[in-house]
KEZADO-122844 format. One record per residue (C-alpha): residue number from 1; z, y, x. Coordinates in steps of 0.001 Angstrom, whole numbers, padded with zeros to 6 digits. Each point is the difference from the previous one (the first is absolute). Example, Ala and Ser with C-alpha at 12.3 -4.5 7.8 and 13.67 -1.06 7.14 Angstrom:
! KEZADO-122844
PT seq       w       v       u
PT   1  007800 -004500  012300
PT   2 -000660  003440  001370
END
This chain:
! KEZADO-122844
PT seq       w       v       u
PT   1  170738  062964  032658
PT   2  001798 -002786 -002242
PT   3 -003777 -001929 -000235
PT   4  000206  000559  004124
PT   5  003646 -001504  000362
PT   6 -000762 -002712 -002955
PT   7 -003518 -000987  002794
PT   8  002374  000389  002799
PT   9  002840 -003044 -001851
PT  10 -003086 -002477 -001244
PT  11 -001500 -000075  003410
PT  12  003304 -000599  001307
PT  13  000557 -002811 -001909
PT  14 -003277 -001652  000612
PT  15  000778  000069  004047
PT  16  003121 -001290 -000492
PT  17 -001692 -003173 -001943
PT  18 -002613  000267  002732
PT  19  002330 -000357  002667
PT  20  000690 -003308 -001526
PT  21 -003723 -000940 -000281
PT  22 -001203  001249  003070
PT  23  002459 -003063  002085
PT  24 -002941 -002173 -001220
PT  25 -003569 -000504  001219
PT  26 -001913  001048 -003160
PT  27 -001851  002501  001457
PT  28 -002403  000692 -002570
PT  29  002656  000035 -002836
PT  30  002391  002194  001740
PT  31 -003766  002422  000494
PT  32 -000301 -000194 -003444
PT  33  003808  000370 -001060
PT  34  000059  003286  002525
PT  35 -003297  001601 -001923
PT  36  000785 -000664 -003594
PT  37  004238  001049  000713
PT  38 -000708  003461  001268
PT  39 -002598  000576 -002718
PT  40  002279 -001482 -003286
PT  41  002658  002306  002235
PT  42 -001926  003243 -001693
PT  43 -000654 -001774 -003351
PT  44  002791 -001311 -001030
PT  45  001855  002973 -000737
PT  46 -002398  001116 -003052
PT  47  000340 -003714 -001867
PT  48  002426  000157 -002367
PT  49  000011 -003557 -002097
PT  50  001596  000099 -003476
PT  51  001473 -003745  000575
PT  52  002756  001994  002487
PT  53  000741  002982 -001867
PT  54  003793 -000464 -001176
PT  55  001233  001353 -003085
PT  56  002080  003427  000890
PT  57  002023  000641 -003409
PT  58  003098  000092  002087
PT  59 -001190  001590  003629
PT  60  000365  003971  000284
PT  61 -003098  001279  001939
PT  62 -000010  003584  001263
PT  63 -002869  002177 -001156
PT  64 -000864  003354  001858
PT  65 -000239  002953 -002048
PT  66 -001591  003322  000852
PT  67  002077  002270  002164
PT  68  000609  003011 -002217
PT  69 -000743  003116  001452
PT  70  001902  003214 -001332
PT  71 -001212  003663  001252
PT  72 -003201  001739  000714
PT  73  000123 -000875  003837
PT  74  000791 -003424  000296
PT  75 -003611 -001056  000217
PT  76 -000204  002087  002739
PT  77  003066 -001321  002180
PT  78 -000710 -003857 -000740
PT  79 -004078  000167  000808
PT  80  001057  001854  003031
PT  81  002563 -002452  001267
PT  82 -000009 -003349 -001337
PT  83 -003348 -001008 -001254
PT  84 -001750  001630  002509
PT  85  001901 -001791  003045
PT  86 -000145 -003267 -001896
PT  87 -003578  000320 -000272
PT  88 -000268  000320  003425
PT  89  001762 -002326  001713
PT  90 -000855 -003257 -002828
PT  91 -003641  001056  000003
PT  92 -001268  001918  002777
PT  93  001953 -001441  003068
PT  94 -000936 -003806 -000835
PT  95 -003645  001056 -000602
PT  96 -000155  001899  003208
PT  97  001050 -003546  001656
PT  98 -002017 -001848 -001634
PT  99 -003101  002333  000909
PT 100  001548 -000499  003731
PT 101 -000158 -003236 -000411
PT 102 -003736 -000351 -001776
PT 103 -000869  002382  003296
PT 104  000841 -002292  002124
PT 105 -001076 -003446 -001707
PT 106 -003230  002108  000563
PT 107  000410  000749  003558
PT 108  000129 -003933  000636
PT 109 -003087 -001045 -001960
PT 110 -001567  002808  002294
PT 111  001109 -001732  002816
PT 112 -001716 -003368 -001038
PT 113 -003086  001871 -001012
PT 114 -000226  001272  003560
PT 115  000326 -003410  001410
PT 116 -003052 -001112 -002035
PT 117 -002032  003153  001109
PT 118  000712 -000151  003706
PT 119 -000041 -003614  000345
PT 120 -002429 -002893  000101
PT 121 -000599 -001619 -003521
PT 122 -001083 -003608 -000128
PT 123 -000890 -000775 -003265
PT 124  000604 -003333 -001685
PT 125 -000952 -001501 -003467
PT 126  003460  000891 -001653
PT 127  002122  001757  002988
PT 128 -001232  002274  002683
PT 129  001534  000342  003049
PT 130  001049  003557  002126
PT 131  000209 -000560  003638
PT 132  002647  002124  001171
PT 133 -000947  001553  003388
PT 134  002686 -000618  003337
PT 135  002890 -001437 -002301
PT 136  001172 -003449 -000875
PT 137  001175  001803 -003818
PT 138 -000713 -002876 -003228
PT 139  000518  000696 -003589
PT 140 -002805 -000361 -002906
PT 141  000193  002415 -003326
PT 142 -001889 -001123 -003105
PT 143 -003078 -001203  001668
PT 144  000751  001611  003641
PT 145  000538 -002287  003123
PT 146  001609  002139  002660
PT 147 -000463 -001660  003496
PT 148  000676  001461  003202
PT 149 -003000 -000520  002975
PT 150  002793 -001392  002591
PT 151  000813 -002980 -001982
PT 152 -000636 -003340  001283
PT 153 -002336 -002027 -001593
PT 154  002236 -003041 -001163
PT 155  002205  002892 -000905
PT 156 -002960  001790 -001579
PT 157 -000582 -003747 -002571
PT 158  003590 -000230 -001044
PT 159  000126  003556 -001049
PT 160 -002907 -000036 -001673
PT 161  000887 -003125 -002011
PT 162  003698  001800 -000755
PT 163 -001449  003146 -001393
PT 164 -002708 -001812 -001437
PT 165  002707 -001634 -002439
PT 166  001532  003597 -000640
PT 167 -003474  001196 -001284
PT 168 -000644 -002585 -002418
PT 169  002671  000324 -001400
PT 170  000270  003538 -000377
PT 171  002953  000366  001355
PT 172 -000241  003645  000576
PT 173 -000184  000825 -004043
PT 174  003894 -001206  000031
PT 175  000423  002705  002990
PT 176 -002083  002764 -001723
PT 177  001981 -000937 -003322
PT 178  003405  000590  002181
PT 179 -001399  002910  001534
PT 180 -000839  001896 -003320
PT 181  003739 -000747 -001300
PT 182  000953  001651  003691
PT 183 -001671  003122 -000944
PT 184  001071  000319 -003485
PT 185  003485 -001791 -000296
PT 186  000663  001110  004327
PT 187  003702  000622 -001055
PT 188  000228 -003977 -000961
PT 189  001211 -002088  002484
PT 190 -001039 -003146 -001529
PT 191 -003663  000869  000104
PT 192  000250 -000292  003909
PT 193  001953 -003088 -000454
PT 194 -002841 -001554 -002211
PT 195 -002462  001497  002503
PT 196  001581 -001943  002869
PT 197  000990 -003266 -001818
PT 198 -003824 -000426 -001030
PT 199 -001228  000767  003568
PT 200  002239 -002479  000972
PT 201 -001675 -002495 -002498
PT 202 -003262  000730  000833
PT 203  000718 -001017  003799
PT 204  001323 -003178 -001220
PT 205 -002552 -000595 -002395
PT 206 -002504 -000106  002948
PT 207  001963 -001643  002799
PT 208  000590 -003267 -002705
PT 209 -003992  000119 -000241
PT 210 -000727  000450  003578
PT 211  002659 -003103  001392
PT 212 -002640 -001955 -002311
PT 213 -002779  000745  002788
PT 214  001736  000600  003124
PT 215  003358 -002493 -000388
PT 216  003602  001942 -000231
PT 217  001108 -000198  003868
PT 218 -003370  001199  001204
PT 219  000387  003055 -002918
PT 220  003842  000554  001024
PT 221 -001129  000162  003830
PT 222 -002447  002375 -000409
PT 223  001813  002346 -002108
PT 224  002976 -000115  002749
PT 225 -002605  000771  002845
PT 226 -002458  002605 -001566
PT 227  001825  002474 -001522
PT 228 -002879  002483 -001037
PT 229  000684  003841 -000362
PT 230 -000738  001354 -003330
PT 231 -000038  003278 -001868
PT 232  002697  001325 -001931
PT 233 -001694 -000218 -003329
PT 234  002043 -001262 -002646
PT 235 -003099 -000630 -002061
PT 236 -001876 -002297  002399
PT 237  000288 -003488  000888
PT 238  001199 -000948  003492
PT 239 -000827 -003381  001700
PT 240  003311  000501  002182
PT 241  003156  001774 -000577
PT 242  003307 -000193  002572
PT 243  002603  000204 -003067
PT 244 -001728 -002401 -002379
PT 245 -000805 -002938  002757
PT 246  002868 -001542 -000183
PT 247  000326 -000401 -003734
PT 248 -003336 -000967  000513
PT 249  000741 -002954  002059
PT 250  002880 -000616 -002572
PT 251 -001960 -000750 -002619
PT 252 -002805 -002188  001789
PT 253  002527 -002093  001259
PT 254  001725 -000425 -003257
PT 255 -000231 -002596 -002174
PT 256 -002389  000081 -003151
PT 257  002215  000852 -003143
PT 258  000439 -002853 -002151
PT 259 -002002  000770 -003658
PT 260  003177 -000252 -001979
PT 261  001173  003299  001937
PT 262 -002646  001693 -002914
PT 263  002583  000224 -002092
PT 264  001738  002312  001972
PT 265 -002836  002600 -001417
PT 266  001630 -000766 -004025
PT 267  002635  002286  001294
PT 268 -002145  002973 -000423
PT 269 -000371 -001456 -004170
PT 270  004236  001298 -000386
PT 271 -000484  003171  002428
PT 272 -003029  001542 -001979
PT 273  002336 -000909 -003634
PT 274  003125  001861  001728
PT 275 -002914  003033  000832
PT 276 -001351 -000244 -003557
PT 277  003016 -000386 -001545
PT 278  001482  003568  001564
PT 279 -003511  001689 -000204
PT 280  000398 -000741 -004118
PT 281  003645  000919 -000254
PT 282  000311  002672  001640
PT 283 -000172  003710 -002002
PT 284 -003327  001003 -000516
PT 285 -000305  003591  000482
PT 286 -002837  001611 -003177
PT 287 -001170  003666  001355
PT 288 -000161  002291 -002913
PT 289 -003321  001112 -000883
PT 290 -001539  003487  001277
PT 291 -001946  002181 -001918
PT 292 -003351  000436  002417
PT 293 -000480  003843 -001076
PT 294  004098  000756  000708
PT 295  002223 -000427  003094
PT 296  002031 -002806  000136
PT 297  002801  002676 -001272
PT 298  001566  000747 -003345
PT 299  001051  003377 -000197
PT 300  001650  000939 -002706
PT 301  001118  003735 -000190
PT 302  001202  000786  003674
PT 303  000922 -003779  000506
PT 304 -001326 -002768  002064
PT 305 -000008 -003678 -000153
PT 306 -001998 -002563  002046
PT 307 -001458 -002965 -001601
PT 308  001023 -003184  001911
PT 309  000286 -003498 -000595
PT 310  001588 -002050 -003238
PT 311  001789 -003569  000872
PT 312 -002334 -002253 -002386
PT 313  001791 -001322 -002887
PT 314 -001517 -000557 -003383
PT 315  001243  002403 -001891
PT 316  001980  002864  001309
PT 317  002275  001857 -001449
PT 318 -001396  003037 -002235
PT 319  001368  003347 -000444
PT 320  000014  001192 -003638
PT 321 -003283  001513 -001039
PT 322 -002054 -002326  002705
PT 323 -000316 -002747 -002601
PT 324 -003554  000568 -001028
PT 325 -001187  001472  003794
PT 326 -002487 -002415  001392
PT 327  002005  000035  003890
PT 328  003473 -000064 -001052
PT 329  000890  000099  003425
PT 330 -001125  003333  000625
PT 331  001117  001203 -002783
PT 332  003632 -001316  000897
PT 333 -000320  001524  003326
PT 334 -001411  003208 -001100
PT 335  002963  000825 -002730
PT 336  002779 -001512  001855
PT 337 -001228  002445  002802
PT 338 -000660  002939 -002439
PT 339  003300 -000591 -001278
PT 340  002144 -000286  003256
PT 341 -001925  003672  000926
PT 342  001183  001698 -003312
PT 343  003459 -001036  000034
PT 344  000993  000010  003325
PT 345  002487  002719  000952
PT 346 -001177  001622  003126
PT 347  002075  002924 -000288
PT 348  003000 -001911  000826
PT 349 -001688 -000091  003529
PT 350 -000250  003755 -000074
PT 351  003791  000243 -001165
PT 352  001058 -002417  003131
PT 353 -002143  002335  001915
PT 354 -002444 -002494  001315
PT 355 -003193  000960  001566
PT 356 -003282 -001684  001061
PT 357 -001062 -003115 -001269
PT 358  002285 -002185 -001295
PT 359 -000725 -004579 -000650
PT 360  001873 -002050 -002028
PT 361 -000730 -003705 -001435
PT 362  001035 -002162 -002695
PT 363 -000109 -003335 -001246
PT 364  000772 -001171 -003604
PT 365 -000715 -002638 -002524
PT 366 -001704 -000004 -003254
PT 367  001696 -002998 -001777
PT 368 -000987 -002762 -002349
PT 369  001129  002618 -002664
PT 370 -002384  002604  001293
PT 371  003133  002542  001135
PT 372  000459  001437  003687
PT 373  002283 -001715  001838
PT 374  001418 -000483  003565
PT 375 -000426  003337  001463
PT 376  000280  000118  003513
PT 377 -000864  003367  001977
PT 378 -000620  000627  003813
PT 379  000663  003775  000836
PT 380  001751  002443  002183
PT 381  002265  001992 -002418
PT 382  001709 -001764 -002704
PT 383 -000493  002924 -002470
PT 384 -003899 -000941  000375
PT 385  000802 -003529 -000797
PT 386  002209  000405 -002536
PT 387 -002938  002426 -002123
PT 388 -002717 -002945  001476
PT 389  002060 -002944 -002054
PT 390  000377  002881 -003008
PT 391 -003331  001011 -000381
PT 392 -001015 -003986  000009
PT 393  002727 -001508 -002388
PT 394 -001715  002806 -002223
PT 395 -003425 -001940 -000113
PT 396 -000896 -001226 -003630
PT 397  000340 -003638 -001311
PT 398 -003117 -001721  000893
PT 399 -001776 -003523 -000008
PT 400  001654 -003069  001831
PT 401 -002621 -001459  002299
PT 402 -001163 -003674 -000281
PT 403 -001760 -002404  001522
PT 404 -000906 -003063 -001641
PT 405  001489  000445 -003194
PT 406  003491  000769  001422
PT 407  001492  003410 -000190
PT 408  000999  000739  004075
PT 409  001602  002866  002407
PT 410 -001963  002199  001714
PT 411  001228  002203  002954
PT 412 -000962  003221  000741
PT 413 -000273  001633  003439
PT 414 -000812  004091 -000640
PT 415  000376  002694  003091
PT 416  000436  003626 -001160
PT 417 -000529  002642  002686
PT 418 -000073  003906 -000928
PT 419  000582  003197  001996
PT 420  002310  002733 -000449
PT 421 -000670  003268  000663
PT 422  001921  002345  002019
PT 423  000748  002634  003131
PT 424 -000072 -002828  002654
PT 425 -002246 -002152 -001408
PT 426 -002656  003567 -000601
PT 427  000411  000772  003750
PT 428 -001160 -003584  001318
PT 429 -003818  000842 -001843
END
């Protein structure tokens, strides 16, 4: 989800730019720009360049710690709720889309493919044309011509020549490349945004071409007179298209941008170092390592705890007796969790006459001095909190973090969640 919204941001920033760009008539760079954006859009977020990595000796970063679990059943009432709906709904629904989505990408090659079977082929050197029977329909995919029967035949030249120019230059790769995105990323926005900037491009691409041959008021006249019908393929190439003539006309009539108005693409140099510089500052989250032949579990006695993610610093802190363990983050998860479970009072829940399953969450700070500091709980009862902040202030001395060379904070985020047995609670199984 945070790669997704990180995609989402980049791309974001690279239309804005483009919206810049695209005022000028470099048709082939603003192709080019459109392609090689959407792509560094997905790559971007994984480069991480030393040069931009700040030093941190004086930033607190939260790290996650395993909820601990207290109680035999606990298991049982967080895989039944939680994980399970999570699951769901982050995994399952978006796939189901995207399947939707693949299904009916599907359903319009199928459509094209019956075209070609039902129609007349005539086949050229490098481009074959389908004669579409009783319809006046033009588009071309990859090497397809798509020409309806009832056009004219001066019509039946300029079309050819227009969709000629969309074939070599493959213009329907960009659209199959925007199409993909569509059926993986369909919750992005941008992706149809790209999709319809570059199909926008293309048109231009071949009207500058075609003016060379047929002169820009003969072009501009036909376009206003023969306004072709044409499938509703967003993957295909259409010679004429009501909401695009206009801009069309725009830029043929516009004046040729001057070659200084290149520069205007440097901007993209300062954009990609503001990108770069966030994807390398920015906490890098280090999954703990699971054991192939275990569940990604520790259970210790009747308690639970999850392994999740470390903030990456370069030397965490270490709890006393992790000093010689190979992963001393594990080992600093595992004991602080172990401990938390053995000392935690849960029969002042019983004596407050609590039932059910009961959450609390705490912050705190191990120092430059390696002590436990800041305590901060989020609870219900204040009892609970009060015995939460006791049974941490009781954690041993430990390690200081540090990170390059320099002793540093390091907060702590650490959920504790354990059940209490009793009549009411009984009854509800």
């Amino acid at each position: 989800m945070a790669y997704m919204i990180e995609v989402i941001l980049f791309q974001a920033m690279f239309l804005g730019l483009y919206y810049i760009l695209k005022k000028e008539t470099f048709f082939n760079y603003n192709r080019l720009y459109l392609l090689t954006t959407s792509l560094l859009s997905y790559v971007l977020p994984f480069i991480k360049l030393e040069v931009f990595k700040t030093d941190i000796s004086n930033v607190n970063v939260v790290n996650m710690l395993p909820t601990v679990f207290i109680g035999d059943n606990t298991q049982d009432v967080v895989n039944s709720t939680n994980a399970d709906l999570f699951i769901w709904y982050w995994w399952y629904i978006p796939l189901l889309v995207s399947i939707i989505m693949l299904l009916m990408f599907i359903t319009k090659l199928y459509k094209i493919n019956k075209l070609i079977k039902r129609n007349e082929i005539i086949d050229k050197e490098t481009y074959k044309i389908v004669v579409i029977e009783n319809s006046d329909d033009t588009f071309s995919f990859f090497k397809w011509i798509f020409m309806g029967d009832q056009l004219k035949e001066e019509e039946r030249n300029i079309v050819l020549q227009h969709e000629l120019i969309h074939v070599k230059q493959k213009h329907s790769l960009d659209l199959l490349f925007f199409e993909i995105q569509r059926v993986i990323c369909w919750y992005n926005p941008l992706v149809y945004q790209y999709q319809k900037e570059i199909k926008s491009l293309h048109e231009f691409i071949v009207d500058k071409q075609m003016i060379q041959n047929t002169g820009k008021q003969n072009y501009c006249k036909n376009m206003l007179t023969q306004l072709f019908k044409a499938p509703e393929l967003s993957f295909v190439n259409t010679f004429y298209k009501k909401s695009l003539i206009k801009k069309r006309i725009a830029m043929i009539t516009k004046k040729e941008s001057k070659s200084t108005a290149r520069l205007k693409y440097a901007f993209i140099i300062p954009v990609m170092m503001g990108m770069l510089f966030y994807t390398s500052c920015k906490s890098k989250k280090i999954v703990v390592d699971k054991n192939e032949n275990q569940s990604n579990e520790l259970i210790i006695q009747q308690n639970l705890y999850e392994d999740v993610p470390f903030a990456d610093i370069e030397n965490s802190a270490v709890f006393p007796g992790c000093e010689e363990v190979e992963d001393l983050k594990k080992c600093f998860s595992k004991n602080v969790n172990k401990f938390i479970a053995k000392n935690f009072n849960i029969g002042l829940a019983e004596e407050l006459g609590l039932v059910g399953v009961q959450k609390m969450a705490a912050m705190f700070k191990i120092d430059t001095n390696g002590k436990v500091t800041d305590i901060r709980v989020k609870g219900e009862q204040q009892e609970l909190k009060d015995e939460f902040i006791r049974t941490l202030e009781g954690l041993p001395q430990m390690e200081s973090a540090t990170q390059n060379g320099k002793k540093v904070n390091m907060l702590f985020s650490l959920p504790l969640m354990f059940r209490v047995k009793g009549k009411k609670d009984d009854s509800s199984k």
